[in-house]
C-alpha positions, 0 to 999 in steps of 0.5 A: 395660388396656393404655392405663393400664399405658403411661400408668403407665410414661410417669408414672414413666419421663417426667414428673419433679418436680424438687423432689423427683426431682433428688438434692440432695447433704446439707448436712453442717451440716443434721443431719435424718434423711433427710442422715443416710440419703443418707449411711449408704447411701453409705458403706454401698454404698462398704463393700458395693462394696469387700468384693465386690472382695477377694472377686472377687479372692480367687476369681481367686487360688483359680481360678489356683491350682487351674488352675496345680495341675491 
């Protein structure tokens, strides 16, 4: 049992098929779903990215001004 878990980890960590492994940036003039998908979670993930930073930096300002109060 524990053969086939180290080869299930070797098969997903080690062996790689490039045609379908390596990321292929979408061709804008290609229209499928899939270049739509690569580029929505881009744009989806920059969005999520930059909300969690204005909230991390108005958490800082709450925290500083509760510390310069008290």
């Amino acid at each position: 049992m524990a053969q086939n878990l180290v080869k299930k980890i070797r098969k997903v960590l080690w062996d790689q098929n490039p045609d379908q492994d390596v990321w292929k940036d979408p061709d804008p003039d290609d229209l499928t779903i899939n270049n739509a998908y690569k580029t929505r979670w881009i744009w989806y993930h920059t969005i999520l990215g930059l909300l969690m930073l204005f909230a991390n930096i108005t958490l800082m300002a709450i925290f500083l001004l509760l510390a310069i109060k008290l």
